[in-house]
mmCIF file of the N, C-alpha and C atoms, coordinates in Angstrom:
data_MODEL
# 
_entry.id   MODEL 
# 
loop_
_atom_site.group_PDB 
_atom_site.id 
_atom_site.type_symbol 
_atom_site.label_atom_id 
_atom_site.label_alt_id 
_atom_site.label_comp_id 
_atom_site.label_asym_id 
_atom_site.label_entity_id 
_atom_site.label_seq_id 
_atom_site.pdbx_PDB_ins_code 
_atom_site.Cartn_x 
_atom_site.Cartn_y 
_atom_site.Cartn_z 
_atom_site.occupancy 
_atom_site.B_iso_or_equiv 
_atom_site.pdbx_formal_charge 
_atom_site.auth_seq_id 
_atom_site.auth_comp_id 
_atom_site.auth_asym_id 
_atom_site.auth_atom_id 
_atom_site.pdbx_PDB_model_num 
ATOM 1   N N  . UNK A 1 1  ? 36.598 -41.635 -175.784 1.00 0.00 ? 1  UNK A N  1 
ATOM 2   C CA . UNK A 1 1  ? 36.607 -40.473 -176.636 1.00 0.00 ? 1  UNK A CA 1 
ATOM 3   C C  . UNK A 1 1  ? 37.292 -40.874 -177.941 1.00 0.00 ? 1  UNK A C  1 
ATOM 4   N N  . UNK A 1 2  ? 36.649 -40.376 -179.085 1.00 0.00 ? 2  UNK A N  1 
ATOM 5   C CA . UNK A 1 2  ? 37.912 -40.925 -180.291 1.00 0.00 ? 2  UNK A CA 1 
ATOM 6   C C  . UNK A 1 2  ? 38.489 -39.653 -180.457 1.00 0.00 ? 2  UNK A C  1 
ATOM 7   N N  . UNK A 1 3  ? 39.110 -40.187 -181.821 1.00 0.00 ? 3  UNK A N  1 
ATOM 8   C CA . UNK A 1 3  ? 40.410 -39.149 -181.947 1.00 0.00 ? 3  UNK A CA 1 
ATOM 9   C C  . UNK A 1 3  ? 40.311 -38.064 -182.510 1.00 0.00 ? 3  UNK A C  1 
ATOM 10  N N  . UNK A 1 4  ? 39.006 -37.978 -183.057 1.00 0.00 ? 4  UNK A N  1 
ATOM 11  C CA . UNK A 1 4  ? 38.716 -36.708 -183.701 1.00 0.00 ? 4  UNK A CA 1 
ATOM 12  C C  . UNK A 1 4  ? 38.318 -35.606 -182.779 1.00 0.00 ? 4  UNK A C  1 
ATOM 13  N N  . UNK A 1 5  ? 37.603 -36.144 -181.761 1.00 0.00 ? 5  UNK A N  1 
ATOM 14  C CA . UNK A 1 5  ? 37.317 -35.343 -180.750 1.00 0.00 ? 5  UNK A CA 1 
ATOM 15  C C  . UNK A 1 5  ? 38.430 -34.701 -179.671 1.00 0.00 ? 5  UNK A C  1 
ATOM 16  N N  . UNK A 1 6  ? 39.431 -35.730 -179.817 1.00 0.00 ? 6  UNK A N  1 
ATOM 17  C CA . UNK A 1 6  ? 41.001 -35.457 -179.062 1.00 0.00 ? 6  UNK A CA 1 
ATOM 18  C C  . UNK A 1 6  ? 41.525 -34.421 -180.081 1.00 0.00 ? 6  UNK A C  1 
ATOM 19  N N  . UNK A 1 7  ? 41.480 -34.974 -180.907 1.00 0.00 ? 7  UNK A N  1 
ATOM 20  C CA . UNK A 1 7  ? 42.523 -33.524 -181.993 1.00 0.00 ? 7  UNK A CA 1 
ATOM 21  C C  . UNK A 1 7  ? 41.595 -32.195 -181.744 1.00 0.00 ? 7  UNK A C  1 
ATOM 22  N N  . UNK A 1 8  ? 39.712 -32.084 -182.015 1.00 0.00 ? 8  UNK A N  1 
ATOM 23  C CA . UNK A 1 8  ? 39.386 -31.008 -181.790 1.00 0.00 ? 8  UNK A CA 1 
ATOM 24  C C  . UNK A 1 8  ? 39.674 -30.142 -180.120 1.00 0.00 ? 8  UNK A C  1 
ATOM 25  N N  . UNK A 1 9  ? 39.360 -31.405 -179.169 1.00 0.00 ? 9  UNK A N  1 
ATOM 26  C CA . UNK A 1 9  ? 39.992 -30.359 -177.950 1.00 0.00 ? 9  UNK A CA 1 
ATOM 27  C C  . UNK A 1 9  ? 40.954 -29.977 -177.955 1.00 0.00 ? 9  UNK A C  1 
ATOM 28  N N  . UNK A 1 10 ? 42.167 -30.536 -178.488 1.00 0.00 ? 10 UNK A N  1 
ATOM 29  C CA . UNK A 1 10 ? 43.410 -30.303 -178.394 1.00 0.00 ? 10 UNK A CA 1 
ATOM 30  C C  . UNK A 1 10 ? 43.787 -28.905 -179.196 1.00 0.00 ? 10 UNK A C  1 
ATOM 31  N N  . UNK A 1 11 ? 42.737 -28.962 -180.226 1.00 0.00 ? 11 UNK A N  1 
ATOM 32  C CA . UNK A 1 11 ? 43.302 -27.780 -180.906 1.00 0.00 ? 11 UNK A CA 1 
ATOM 33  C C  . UNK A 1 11 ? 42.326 -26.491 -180.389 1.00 0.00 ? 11 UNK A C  1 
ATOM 34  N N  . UNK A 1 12 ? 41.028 -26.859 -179.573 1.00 0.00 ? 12 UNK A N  1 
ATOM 35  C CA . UNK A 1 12 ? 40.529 -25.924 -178.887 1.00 0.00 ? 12 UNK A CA 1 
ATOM 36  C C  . UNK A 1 12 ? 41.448 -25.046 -177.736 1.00 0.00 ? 12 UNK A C  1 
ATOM 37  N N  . UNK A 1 13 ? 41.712 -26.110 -177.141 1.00 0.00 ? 13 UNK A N  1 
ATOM 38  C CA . UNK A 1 13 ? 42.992 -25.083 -175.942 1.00 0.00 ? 13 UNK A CA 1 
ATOM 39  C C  . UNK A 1 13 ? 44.285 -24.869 -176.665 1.00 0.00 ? 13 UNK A C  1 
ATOM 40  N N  . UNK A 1 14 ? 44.810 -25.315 -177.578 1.00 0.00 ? 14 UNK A N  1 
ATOM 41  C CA . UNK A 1 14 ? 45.907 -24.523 -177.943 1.00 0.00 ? 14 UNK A CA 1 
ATOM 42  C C  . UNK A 1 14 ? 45.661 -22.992 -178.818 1.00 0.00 ? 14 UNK A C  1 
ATOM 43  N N  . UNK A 1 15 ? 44.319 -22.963 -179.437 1.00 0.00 ? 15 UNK A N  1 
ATOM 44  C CA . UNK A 1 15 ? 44.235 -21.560 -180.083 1.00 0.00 ? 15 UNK A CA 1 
ATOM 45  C C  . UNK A 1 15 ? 43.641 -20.793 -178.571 1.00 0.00 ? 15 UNK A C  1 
ATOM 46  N N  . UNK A 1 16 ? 42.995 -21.197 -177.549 1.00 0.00 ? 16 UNK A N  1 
ATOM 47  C CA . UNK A 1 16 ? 42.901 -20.416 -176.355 1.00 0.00 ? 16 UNK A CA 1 
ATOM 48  C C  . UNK A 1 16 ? 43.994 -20.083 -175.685 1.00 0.00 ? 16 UNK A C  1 
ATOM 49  N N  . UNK A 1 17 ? 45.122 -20.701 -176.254 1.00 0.00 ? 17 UNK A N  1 
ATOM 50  C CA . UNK A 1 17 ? 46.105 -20.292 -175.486 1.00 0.00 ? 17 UNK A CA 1 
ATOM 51  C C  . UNK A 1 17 ? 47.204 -19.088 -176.483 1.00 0.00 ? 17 UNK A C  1 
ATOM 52  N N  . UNK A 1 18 ? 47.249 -19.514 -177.772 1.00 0.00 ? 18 UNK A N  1 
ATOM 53  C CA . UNK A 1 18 ? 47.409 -18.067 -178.701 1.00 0.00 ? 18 UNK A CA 1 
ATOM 54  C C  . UNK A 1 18 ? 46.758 -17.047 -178.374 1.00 0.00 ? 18 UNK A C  1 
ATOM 55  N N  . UNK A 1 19 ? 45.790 -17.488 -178.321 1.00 0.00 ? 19 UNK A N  1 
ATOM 56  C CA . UNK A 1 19 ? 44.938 -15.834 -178.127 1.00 0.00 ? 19 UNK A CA 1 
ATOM 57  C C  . UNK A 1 19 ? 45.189 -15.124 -176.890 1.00 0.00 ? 19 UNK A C  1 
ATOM 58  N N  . UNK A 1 20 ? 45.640 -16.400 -175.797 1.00 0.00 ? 20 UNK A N  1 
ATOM 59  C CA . UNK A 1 20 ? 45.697 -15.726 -174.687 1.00 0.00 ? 20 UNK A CA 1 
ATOM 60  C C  . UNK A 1 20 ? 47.495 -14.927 -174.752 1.00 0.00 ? 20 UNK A C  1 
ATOM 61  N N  . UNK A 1 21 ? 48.033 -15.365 -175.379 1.00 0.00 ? 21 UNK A N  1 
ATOM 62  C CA . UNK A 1 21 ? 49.689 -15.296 -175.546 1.00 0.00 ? 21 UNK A CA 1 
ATOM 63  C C  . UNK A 1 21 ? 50.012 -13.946 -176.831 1.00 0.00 ? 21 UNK A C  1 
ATOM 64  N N  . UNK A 1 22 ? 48.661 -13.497 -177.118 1.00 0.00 ? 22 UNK A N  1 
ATOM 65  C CA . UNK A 1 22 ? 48.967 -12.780 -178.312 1.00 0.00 ? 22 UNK A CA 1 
ATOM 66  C C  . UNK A 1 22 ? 48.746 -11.169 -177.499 1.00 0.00 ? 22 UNK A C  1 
ATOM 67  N N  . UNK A 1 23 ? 47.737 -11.451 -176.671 1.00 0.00 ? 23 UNK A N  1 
ATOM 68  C CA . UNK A 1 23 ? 46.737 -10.083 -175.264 1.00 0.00 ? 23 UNK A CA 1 
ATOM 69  C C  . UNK A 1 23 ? 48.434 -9.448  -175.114 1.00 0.00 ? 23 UNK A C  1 
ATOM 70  N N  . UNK A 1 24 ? 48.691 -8.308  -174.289 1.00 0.00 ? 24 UNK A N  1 
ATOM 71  C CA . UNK A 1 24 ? 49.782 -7.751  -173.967 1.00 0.00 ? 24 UNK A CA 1 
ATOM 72  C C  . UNK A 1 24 ? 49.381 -7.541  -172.300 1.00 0.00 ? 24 UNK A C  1 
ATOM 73  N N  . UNK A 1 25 ? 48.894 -8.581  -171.664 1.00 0.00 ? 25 UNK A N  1 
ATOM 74  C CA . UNK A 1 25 ? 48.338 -8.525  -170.557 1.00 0.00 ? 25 UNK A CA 1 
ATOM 75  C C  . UNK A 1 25 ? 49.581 -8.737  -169.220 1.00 0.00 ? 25 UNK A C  1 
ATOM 76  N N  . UNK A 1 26 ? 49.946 -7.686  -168.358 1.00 0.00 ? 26 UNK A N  1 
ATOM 77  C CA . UNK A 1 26 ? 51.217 -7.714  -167.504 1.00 0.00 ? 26 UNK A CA 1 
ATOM 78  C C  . UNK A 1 26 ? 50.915 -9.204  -166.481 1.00 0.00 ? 26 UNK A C  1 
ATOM 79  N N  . UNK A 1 27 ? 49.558 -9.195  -166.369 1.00 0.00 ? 27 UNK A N  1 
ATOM 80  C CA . UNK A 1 27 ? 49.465 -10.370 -164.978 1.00 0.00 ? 27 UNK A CA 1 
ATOM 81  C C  . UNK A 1 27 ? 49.981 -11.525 -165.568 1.00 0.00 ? 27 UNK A C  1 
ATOM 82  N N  . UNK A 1 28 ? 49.963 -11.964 -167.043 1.00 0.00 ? 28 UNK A N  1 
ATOM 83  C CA . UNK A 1 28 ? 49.937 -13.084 -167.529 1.00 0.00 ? 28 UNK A CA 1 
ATOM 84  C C  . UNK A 1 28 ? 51.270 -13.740 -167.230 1.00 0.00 ? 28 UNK A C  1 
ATOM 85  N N  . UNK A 1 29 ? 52.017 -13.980 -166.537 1.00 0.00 ? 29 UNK A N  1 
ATOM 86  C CA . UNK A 1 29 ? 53.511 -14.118 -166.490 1.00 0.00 ? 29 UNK A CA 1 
ATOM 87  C C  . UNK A 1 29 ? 53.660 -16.218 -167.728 1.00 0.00 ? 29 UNK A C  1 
ATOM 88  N N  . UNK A 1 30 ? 54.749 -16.237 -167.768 1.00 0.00 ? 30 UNK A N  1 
ATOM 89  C CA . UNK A 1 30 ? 54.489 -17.633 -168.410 1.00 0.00 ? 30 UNK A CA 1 
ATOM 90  C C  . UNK A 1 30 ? 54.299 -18.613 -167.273 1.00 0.00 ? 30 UNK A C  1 
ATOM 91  N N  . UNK A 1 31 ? 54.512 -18.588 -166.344 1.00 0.00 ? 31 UNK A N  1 
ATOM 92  C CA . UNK A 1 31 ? 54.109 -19.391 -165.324 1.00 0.00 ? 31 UNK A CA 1 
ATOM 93  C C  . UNK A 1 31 ? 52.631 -19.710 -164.885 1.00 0.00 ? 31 UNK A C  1 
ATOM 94  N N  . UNK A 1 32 ? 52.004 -18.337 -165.407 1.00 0.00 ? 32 UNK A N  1 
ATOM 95  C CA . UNK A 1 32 ? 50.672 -18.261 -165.257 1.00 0.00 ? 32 UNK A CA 1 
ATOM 96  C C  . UNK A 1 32 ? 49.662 -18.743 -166.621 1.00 0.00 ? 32 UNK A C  1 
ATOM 97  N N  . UNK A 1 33 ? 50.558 -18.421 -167.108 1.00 0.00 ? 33 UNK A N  1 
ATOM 98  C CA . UNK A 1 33 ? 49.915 -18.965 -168.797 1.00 0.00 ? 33 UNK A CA 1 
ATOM 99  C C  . UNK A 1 33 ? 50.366 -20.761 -168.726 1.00 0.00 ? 33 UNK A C  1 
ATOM 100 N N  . UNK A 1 34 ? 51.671 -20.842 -168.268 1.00 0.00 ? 34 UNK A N  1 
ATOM 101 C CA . UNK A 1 34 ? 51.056 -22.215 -168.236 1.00 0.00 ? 34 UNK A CA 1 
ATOM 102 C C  . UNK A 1 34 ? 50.269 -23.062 -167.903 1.00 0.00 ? 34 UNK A C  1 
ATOM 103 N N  . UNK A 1 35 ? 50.163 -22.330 -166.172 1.00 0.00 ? 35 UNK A N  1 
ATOM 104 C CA . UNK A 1 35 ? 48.793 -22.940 -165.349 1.00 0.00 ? 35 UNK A CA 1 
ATOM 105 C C  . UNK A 1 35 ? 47.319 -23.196 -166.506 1.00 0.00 ? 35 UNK A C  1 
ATOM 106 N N  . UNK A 1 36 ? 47.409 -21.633 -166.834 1.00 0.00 ? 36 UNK A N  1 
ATOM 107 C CA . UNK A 1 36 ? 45.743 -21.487 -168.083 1.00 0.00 ? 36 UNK A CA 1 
ATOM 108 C C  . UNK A 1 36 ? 45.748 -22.983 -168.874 1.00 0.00 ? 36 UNK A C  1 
ATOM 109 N N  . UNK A 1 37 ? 47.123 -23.144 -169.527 1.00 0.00 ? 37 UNK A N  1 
ATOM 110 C CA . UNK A 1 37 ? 47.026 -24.350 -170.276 1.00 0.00 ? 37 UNK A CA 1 
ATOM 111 C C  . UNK A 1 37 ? 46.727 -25.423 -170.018 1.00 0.00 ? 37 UNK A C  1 
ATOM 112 N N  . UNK A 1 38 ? 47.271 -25.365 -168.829 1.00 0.00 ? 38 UNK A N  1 
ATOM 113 C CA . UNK A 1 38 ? 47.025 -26.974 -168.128 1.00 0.00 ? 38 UNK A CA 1 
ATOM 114 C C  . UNK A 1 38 ? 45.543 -27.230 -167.780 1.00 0.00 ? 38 UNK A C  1 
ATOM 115 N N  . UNK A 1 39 ? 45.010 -26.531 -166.944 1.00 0.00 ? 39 UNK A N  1 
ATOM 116 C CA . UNK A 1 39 ? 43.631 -25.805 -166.743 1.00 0.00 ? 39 UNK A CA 1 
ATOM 117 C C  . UNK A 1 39 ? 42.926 -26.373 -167.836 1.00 0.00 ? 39 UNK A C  1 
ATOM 118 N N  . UNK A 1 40 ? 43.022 -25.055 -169.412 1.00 0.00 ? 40 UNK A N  1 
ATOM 119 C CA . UNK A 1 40 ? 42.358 -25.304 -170.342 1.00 0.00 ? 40 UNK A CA 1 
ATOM 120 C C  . UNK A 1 40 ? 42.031 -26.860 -171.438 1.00 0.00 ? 40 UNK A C  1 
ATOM 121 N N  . UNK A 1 41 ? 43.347 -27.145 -171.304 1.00 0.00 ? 41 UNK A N  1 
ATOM 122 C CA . UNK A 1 41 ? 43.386 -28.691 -171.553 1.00 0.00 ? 41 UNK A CA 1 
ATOM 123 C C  . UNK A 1 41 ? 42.501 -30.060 -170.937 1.00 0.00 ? 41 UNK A C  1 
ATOM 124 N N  . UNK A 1 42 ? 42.612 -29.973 -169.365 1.00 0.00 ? 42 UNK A N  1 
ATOM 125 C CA . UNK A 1 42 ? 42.158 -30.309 -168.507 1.00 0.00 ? 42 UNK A CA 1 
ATOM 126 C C  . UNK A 1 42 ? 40.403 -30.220 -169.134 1.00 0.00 ? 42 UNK A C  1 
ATOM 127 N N  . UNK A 1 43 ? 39.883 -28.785 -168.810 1.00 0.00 ? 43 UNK A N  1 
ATOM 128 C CA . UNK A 1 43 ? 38.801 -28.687 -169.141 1.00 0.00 ? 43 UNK A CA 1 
ATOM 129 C C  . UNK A 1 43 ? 38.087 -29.000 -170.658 1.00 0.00 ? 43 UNK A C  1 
ATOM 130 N N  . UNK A 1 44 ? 39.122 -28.909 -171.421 1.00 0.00 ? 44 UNK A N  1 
ATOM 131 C CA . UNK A 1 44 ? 38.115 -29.311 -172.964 1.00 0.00 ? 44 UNK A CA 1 
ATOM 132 C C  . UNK A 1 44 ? 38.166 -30.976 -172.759 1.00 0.00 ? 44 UNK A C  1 
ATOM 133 N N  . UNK A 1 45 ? 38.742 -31.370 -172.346 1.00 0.00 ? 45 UNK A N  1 
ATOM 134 C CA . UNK A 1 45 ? 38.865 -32.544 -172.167 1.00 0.00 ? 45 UNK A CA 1 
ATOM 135 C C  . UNK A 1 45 ? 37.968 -33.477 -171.313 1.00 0.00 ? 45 UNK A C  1 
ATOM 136 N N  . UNK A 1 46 ? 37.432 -32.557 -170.376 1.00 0.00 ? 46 UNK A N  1 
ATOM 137 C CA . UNK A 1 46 ? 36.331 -33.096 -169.752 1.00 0.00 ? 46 UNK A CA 1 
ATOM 138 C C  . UNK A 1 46 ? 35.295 -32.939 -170.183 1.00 0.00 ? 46 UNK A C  1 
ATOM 139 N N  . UNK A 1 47 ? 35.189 -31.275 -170.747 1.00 0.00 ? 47 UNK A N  1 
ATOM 140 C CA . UNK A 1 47 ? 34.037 -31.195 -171.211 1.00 0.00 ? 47 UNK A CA 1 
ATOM 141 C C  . UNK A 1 47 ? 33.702 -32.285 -172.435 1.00 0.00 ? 47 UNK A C  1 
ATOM 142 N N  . UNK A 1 48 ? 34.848 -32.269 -173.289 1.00 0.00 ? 48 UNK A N  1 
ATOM 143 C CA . UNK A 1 48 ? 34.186 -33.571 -174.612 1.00 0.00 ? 48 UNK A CA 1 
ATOM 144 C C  . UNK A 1 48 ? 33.583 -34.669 -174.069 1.00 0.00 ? 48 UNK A C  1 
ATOM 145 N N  . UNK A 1 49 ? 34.592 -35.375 -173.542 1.00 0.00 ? 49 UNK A N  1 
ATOM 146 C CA . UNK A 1 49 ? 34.354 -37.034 -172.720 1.00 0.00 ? 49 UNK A CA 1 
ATOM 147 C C  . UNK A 1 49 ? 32.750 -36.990 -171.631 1.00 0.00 ? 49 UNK A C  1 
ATOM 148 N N  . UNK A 1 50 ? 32.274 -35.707 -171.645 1.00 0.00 ? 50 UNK A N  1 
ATOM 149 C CA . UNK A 1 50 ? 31.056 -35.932 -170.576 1.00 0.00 ? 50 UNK A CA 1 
ATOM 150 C C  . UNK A 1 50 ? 29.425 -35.635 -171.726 1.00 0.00 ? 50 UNK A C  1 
ATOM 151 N N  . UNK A 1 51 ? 29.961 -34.869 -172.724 1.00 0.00 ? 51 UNK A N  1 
ATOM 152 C CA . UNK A 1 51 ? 29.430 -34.373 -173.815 1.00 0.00 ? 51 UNK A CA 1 
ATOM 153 C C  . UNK A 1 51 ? 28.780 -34.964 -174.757 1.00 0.00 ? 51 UNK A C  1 
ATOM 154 N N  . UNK A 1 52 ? 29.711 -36.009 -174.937 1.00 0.00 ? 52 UNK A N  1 
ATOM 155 C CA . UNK A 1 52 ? 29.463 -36.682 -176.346 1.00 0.00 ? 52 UNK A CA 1 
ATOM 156 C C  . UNK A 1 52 ? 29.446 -38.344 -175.339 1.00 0.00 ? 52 UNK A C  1 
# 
């Protein structure tokens, strides 16, 4: 993967994770939002590297 594609996933799950951190949603605890992150990271990350 190069690095342009690392900076775009990278900055794909971190604005998914603002947006998710901005919601006033009670389930979201930060424990659970971290999971999302890890998750979301995880996944843009696969998705690029299988993608391109």
């Amino acid at each position: 993967m190069c690095a342009t594609c690392a900076f775009t996933a990278a900055a794909g799950a971190a604005g998914f994770r603002t947006w998710l951190q901005t919601r006033g949603w009670a389930w979201l605890t930060p424990a659970r939002l971290r999971r999302i992150t890890i998750a979301s990271v995880i996944a843009t990350f696969a998705g690029v590297t299988v993608t391109f």
